[in-house]
DRENTORKOL-3810 file (N, C-alpha, C; in nm, 4 decimals):
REM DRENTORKOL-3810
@n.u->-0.9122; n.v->2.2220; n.w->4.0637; ca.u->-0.7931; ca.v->2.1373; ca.w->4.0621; c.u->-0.6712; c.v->2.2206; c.w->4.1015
@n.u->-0.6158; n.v->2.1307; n.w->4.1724; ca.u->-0.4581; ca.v->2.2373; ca.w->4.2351; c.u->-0.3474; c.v->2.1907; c.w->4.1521
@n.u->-0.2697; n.v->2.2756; n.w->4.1194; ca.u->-0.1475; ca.v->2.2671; ca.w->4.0365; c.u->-0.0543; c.v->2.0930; c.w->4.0434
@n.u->-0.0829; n.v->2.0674; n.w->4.1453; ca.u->-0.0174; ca.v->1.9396; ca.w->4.1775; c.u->-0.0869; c.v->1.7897; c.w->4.1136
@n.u->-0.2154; n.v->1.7881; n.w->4.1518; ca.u->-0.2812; ca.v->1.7163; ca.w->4.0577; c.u->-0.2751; c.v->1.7294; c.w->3.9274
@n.u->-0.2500; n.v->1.8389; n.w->3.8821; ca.u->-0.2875; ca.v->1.8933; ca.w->3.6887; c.u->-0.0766; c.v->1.8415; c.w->3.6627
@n.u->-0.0477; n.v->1.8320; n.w->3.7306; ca.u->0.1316; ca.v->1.8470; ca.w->3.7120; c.u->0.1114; c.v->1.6703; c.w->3.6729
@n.u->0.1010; n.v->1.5904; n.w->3.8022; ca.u->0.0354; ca.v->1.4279; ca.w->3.8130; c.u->0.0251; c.v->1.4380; c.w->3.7020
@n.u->-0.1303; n.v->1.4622; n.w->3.6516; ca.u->-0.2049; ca.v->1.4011; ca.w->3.5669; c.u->-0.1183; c.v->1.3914; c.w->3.4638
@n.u->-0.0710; n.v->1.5210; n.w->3.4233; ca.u->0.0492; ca.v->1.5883; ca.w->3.2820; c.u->0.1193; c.v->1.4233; c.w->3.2798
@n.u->0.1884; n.v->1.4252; n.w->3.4106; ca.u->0.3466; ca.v->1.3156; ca.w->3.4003; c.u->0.2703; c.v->1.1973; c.w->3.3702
@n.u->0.1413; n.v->1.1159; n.w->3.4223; ca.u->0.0895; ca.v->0.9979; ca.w->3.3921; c.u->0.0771; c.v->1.0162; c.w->3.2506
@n.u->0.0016; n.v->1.1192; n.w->3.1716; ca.u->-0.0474; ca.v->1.0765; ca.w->3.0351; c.u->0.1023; c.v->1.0687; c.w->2.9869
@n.u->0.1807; n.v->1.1495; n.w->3.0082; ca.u->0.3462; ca.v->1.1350; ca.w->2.9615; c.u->0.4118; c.v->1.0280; c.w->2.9063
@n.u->0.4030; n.v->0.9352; n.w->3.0653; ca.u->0.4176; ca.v->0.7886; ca.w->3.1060; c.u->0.3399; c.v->0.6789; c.w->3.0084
@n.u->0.2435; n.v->0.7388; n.w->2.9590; ca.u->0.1814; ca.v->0.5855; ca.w->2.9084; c.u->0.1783; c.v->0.6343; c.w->2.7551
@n.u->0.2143; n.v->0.7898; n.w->2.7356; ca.u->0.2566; ca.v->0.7926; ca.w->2.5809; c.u->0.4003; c.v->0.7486; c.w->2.5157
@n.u->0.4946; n.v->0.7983; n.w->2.6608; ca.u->0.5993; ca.v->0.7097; ca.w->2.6019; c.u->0.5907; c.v->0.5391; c.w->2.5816
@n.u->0.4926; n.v->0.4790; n.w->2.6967; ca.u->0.4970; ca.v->0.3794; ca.w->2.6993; c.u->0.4495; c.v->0.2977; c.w->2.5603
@n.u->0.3411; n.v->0.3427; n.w->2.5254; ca.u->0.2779; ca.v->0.3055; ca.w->2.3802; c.u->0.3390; c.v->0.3440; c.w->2.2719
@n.u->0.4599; n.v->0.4683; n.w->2.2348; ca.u->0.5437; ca.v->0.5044; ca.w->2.1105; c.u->0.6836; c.v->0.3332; c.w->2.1611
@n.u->0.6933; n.v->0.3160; n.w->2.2685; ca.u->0.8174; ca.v->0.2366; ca.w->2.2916; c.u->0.7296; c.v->0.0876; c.w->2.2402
@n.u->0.6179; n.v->0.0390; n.w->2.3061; ca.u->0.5651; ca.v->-0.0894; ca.w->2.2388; c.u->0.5605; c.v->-0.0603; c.w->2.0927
@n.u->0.4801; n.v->0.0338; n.w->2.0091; ca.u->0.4682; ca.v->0.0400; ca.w->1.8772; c.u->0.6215; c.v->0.0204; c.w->1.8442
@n.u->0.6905; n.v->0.1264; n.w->1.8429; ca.u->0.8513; ca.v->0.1296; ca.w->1.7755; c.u->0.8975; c.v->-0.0225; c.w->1.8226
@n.u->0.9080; n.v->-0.1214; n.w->1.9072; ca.u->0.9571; ca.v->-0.2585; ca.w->1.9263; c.u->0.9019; c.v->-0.3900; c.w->1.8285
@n.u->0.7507; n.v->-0.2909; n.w->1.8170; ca.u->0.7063; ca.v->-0.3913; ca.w->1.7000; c.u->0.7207; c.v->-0.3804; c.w->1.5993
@n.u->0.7128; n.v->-0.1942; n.w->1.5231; ca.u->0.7951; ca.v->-0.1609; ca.w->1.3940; c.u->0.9319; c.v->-0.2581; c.w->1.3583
@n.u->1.0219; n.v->-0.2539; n.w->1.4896; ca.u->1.1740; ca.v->-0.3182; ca.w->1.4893; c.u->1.1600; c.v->-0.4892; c.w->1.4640
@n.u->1.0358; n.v->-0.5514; n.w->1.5719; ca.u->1.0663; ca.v->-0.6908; ca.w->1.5385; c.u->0.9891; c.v->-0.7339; c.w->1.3685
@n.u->0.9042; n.v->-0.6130; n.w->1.3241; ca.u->0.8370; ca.v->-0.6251; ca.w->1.1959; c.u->0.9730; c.v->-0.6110; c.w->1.0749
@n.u->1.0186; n.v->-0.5491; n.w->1.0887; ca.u->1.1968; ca.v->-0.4886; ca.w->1.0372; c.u->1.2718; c.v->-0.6582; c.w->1.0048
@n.u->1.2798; n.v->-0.6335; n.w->1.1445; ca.u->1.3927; ca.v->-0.7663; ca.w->1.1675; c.u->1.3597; c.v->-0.8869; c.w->1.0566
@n.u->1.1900; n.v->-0.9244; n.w->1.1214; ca.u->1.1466; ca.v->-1.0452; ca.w->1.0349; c.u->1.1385; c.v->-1.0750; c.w->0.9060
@n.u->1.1415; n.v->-0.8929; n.w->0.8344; ca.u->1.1220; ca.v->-0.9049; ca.w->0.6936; c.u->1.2367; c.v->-0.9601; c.w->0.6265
@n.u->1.3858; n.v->-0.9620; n.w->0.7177; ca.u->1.4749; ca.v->-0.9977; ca.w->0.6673; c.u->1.5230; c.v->-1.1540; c.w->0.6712
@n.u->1.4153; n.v->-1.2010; n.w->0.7200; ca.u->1.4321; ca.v->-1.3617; ca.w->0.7724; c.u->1.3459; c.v->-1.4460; c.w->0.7042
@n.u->1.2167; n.v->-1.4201; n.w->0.6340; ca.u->1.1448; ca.v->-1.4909; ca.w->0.5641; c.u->1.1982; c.v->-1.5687; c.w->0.4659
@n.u->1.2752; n.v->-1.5331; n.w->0.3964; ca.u->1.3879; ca.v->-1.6288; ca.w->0.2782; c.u->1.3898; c.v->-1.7805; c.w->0.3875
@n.u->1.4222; n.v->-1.7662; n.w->0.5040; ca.u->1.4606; ca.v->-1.8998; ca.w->0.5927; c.u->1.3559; c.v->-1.9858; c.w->0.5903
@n.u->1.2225; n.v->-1.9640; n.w->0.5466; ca.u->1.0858; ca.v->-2.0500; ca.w->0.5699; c.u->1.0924; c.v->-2.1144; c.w->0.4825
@n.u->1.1162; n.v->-2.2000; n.w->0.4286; ca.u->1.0979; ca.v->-2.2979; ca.w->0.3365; c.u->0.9230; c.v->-2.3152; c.w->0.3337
@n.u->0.8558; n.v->-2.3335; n.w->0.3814; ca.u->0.7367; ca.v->-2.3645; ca.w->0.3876; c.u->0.6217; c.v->-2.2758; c.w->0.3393
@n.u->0.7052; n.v->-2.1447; n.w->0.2884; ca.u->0.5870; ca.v->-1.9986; ca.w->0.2770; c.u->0.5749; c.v->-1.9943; c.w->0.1614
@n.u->0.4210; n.v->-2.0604; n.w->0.0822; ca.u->0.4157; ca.v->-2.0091; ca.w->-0.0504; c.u->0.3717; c.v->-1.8961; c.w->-0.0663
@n.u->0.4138; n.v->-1.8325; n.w->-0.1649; ca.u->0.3882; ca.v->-1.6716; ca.w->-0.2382; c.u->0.2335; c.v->-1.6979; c.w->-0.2961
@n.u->0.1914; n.v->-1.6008; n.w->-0.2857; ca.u->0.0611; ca.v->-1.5677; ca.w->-0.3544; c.u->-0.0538; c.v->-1.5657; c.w->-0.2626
@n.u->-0.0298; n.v->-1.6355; n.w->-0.1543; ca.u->-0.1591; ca.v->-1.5909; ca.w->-0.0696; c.u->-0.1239; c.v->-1.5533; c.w->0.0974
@n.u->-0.1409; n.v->-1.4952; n.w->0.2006; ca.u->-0.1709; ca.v->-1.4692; ca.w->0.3039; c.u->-0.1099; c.v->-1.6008; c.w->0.3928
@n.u->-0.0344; n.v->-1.5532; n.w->0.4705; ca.u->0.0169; ca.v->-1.6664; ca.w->0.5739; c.u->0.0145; c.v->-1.5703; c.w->0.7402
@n.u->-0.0115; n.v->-1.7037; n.w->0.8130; ca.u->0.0038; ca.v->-1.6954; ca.w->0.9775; c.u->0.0810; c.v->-1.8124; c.w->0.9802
@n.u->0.2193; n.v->-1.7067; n.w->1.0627; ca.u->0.3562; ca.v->-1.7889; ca.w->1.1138; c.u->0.3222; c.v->-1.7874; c.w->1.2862
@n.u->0.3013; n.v->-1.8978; n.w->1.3290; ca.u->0.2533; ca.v->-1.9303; ca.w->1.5118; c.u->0.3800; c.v->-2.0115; c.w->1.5406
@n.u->0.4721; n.v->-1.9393; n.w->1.6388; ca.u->0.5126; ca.v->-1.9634; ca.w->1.7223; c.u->0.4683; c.v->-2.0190; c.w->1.8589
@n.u->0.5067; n.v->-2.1410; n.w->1.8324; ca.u->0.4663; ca.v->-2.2366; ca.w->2.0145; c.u->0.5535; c.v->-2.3621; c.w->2.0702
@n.u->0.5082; n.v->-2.4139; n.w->2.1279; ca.u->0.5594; ca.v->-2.4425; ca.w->2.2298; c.u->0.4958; c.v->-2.6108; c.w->2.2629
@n.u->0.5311; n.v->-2.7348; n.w->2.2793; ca.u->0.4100; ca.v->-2.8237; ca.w->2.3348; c.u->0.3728; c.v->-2.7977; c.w->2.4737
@n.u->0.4717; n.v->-2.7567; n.w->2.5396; ca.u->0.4297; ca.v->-2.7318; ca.w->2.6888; c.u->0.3549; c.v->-2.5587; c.w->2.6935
@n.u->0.3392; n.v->-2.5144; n.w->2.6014; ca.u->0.2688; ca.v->-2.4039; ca.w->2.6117; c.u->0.0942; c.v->-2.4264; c.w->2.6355
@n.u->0.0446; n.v->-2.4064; n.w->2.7830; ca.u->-0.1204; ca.v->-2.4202; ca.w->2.7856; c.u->-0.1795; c.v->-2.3349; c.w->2.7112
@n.u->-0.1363; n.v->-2.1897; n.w->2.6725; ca.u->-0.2594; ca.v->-2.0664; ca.w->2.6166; c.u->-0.2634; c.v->-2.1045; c.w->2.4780
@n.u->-0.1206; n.v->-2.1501; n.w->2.4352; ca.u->-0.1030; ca.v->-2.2405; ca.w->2.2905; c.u->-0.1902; c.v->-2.3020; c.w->2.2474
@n.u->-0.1914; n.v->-2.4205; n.w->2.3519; ca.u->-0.3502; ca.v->-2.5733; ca.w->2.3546; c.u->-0.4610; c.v->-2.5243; c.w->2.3583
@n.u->-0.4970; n.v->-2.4416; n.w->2.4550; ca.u->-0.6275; ca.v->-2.4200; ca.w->2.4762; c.u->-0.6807; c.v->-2.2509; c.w->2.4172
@n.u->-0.6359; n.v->-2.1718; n.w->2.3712; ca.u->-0.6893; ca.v->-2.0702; ca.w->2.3150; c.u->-0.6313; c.v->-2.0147; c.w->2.1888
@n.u->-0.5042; n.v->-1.9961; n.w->2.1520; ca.u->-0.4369; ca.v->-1.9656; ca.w->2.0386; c.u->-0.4488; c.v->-2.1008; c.w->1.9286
@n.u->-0.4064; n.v->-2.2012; n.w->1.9634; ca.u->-0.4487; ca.v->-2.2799; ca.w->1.8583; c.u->-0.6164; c.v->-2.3192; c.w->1.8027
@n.u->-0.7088; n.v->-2.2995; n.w->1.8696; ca.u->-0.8208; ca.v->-2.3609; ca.w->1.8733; c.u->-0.8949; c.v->-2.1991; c.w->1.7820
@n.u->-0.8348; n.v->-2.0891; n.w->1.8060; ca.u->-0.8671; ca.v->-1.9686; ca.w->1.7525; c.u->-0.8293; c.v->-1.9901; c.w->1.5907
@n.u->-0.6662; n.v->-2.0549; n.w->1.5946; ca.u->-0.6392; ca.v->-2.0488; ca.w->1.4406; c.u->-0.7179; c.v->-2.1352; c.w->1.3793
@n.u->-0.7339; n.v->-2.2694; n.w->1.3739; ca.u->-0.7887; ca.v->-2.3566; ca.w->1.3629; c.u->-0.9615; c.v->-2.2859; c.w->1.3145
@n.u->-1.0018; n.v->-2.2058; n.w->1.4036; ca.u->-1.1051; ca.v->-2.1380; ca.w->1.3325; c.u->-1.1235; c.v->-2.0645; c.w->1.2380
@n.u->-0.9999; n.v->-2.0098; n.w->1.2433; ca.u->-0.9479; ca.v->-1.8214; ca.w->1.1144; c.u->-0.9388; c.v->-1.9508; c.w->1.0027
@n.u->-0.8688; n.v->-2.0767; n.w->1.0061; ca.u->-0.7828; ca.v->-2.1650; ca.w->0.8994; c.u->-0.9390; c.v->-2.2042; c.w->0.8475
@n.u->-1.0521; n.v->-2.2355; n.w->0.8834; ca.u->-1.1665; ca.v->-2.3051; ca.w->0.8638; c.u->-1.2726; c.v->-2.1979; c.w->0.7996
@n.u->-1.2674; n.v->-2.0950; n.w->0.8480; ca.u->-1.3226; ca.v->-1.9690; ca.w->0.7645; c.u->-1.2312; c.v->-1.9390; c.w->0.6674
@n.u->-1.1386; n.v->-1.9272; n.w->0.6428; ca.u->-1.0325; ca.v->-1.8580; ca.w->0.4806; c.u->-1.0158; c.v->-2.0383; c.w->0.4243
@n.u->-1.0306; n.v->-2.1226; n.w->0.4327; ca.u->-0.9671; ca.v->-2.2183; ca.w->0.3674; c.u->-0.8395; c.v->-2.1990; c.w->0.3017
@n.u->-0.8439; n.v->-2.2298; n.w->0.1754; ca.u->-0.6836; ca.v->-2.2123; ca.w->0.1067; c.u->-0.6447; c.v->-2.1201; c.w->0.0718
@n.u->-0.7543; n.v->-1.9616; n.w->0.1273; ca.u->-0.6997; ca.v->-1.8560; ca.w->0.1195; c.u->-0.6087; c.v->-1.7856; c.w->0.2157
@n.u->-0.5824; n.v->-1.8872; n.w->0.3141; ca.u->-0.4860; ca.v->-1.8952; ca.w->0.3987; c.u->-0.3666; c.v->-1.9773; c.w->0.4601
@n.u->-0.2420; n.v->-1.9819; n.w->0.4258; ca.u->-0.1778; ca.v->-2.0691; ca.w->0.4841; c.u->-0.1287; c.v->-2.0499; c.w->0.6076
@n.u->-0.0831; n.v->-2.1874; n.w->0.6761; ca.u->-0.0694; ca.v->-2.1479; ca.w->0.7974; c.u->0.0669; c.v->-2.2405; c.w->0.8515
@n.u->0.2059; n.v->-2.1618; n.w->0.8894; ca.u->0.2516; ca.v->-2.2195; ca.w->0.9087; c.u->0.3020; c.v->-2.2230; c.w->1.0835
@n.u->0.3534; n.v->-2.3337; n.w->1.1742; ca.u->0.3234; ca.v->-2.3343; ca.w->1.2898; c.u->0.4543; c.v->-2.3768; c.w->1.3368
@n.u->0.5730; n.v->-2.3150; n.w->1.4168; ca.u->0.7054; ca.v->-2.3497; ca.w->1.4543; c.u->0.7108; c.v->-2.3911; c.w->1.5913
@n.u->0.7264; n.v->-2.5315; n.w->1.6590; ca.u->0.8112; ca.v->-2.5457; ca.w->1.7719; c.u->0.9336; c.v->-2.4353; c.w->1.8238
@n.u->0.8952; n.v->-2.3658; n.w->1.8731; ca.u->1.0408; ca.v->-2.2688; ca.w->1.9151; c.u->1.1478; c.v->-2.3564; c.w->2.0027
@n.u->1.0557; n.v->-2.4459; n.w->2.0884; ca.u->1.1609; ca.v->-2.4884; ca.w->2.1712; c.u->1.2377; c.v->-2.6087; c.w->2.0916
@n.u->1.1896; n.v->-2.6533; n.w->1.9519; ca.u->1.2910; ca.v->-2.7470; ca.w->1.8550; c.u->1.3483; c.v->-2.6010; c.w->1.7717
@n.u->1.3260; n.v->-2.5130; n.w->1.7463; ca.u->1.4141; ca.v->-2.4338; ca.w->1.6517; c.u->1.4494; c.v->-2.2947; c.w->1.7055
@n.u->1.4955; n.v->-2.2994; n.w->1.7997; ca.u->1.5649; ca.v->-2.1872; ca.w->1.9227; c.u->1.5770; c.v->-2.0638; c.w->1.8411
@n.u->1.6805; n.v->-2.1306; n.w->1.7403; ca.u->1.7398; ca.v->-2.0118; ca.w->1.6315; c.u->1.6880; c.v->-1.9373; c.w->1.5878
@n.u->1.6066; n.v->-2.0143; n.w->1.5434; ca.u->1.4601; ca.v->-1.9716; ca.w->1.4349; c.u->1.3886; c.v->-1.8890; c.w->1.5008
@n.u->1.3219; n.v->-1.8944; n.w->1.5777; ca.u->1.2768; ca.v->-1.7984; ca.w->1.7214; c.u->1.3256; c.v->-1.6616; c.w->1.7427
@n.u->1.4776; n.v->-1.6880; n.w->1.7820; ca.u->1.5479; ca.v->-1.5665; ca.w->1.8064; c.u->1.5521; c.v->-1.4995; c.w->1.6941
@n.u->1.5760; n.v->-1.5365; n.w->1.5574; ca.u->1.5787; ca.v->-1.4383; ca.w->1.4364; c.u->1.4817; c.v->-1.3713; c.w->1.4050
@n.u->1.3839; n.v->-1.4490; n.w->1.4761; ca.u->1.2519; ca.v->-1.3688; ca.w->1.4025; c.u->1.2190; c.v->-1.2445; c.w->1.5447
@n.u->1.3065; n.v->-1.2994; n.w->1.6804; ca.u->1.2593; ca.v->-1.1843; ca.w->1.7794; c.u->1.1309; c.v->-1.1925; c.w->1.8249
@n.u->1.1099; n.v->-1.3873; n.w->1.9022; ca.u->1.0094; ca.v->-1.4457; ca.w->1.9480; c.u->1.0343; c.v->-1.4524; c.w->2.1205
@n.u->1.0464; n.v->-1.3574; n.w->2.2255; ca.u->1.0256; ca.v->-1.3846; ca.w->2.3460; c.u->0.9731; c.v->-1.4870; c.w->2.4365
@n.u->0.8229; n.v->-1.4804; n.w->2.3928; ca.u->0.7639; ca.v->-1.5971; ca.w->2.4106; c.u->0.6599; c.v->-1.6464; c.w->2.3614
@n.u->0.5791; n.v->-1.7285; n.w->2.4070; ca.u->0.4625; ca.v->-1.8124; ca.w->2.3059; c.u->0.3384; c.v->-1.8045; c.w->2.3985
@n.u->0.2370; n.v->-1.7885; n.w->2.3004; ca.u->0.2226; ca.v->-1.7588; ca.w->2.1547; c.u->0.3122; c.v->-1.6685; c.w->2.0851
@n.u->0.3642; n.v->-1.6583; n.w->2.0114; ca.u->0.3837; ca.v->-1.5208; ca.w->1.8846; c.u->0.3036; c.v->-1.5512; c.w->1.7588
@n.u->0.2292; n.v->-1.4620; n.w->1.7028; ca.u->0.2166; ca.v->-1.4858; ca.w->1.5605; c.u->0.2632; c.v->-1.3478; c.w->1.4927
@n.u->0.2864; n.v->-1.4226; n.w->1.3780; ca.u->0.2785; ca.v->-1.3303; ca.w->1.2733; c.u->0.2397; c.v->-1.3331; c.w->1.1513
@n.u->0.1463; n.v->-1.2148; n.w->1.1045; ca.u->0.0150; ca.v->-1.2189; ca.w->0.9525; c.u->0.1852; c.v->-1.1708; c.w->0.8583
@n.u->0.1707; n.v->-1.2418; n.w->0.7534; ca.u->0.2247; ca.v->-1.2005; ca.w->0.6450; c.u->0.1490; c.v->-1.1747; c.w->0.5251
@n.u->0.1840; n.v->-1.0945; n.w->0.4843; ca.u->0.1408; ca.v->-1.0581; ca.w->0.3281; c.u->0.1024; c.v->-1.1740; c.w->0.2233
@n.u->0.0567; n.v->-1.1680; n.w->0.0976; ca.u->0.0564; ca.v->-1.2335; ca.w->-0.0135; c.u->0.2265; c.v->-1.2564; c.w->-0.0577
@n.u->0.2855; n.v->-1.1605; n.w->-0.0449; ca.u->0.4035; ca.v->-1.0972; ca.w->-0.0905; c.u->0.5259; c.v->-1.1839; c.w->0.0293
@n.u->0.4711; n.v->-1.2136; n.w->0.1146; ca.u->0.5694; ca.v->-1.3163; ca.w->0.2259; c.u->0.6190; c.v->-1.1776; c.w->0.3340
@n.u->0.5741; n.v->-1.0493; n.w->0.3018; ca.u->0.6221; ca.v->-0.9409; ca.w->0.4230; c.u->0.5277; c.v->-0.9536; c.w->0.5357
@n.u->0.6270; n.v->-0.9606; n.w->0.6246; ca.u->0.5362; ca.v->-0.9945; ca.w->0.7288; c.u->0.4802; c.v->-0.8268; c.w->0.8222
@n.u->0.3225; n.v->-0.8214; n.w->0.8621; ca.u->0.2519; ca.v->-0.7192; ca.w->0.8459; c.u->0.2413; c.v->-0.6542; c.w->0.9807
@n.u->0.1982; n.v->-0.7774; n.w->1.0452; ca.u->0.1721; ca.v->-0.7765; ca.w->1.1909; c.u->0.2137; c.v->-0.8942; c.w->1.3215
@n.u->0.2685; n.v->-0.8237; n.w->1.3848; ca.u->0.2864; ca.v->-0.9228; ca.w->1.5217; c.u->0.2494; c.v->-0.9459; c.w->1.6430
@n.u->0.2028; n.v->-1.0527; n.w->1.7293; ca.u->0.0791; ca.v->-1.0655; ca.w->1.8233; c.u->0.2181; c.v->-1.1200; c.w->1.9211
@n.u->0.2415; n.v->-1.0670; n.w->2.0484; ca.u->0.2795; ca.v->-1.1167; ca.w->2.1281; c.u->0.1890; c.v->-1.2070; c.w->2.2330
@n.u->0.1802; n.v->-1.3007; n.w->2.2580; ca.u->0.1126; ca.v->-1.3588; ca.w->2.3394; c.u->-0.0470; c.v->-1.3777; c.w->2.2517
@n.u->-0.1365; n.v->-1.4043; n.w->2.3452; ca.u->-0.2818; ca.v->-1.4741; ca.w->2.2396; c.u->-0.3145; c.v->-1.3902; c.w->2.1812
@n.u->-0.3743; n.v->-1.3823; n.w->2.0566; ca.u->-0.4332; ca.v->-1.3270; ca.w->1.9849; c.u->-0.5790; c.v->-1.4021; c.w->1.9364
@n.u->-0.6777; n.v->-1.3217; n.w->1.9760; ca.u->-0.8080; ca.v->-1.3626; ca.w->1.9282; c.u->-0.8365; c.v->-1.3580; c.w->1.8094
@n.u->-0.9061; n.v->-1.4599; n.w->1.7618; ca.u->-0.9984; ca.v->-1.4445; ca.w->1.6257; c.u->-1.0028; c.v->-1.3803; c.w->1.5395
@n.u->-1.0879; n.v->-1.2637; n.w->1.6162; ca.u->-1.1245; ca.v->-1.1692; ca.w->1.5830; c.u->-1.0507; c.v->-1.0800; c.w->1.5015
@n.u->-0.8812; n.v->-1.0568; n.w->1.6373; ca.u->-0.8010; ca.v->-0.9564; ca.w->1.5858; c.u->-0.6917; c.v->-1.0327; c.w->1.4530
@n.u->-0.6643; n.v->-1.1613; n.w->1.4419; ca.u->-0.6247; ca.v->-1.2451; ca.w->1.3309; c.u->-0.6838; c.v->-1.1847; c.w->1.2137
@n.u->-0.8589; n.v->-1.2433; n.w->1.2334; ca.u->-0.9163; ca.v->-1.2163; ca.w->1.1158; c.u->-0.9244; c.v->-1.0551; c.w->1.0534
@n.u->-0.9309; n.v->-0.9204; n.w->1.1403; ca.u->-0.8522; ca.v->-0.8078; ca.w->1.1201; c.u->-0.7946; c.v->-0.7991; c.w->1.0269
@n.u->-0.6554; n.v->-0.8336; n.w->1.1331; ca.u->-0.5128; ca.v->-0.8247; ca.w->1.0501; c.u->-0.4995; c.v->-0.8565; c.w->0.9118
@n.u->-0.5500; n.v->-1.0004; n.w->0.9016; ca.u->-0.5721; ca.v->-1.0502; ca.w->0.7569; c.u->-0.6893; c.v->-0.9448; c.w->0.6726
@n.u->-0.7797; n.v->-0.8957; n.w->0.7164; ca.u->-0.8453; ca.v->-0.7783; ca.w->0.6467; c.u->-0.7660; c.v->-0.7066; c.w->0.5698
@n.u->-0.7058; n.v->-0.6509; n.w->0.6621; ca.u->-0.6552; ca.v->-0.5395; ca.w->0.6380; c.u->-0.4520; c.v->-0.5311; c.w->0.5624
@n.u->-0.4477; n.v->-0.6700; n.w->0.5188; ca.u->-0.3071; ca.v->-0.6680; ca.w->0.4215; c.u->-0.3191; c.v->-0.6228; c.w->0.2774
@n.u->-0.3618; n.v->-0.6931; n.w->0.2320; ca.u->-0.3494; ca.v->-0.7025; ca.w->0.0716; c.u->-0.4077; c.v->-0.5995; c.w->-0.0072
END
């Protein structure tokens, strides 16, 4: 290998470590933000595990893969999960406080109403049922 390639390679891994400390730290920040906004949910009971889904009616990945996923996580946990589900485009505000770009967003909250984790865009099953693993 010649110095020029090994220099490359150096600046790419560089590039995609800053890139991954800047996604993590944005989600630390919108995880931050949200903890200070949960008081606004009227709808979040304490004591068990909630998914807050941000959507959209004109959202397709909404219709056809993010909802049909929760709908499954909601059918495996029964009432050990609540699930609450916001129109962004009826509650704009609501959206922006929580630091919702676009839809899908979810977010796993705690037993405790802190919210844990945030999914920009679809989130599978799989990684839902995870997340919820791994709170409490």
């Amino acid at each position: 290998m010649d110095m020029e390639l090994i220099t490359r390679l150096a600046a790419a891994i560089g590039i995609l470590g800053a890139g991954i400390l800047a996604y993590w730290l944005a989600n630390r920040l919108v995880l931050a933000r949200a903890a200070l906004r949960v008081d606004r949910l009227g709808d979040i009971q304490p004591g068990r595990p909630t998914l807050l889904y941000f959507t959209t009616p004109t959202c397709a990945p909404c219709k056809t893969v993010q909802r049909p996923a929760i709908q499954r996580l909601a059918e495996q946990l029964g009432d050990r999960l609540q699930v609450v589900e916001i129109d962004a485009s009826a509650n704009p505000e609501l959206a922006g406080q929580w630091g919702v770009l676009s839809v899908p967003t979810t977010f796993i909250l705690d037993s405790h109403g802190k919210p844990r984790h945030v999914n920009h865009g679809v989130a599978p099953v799989e990684k839902l049922f995870k997340q919820l693993e791994n709170i409490n």
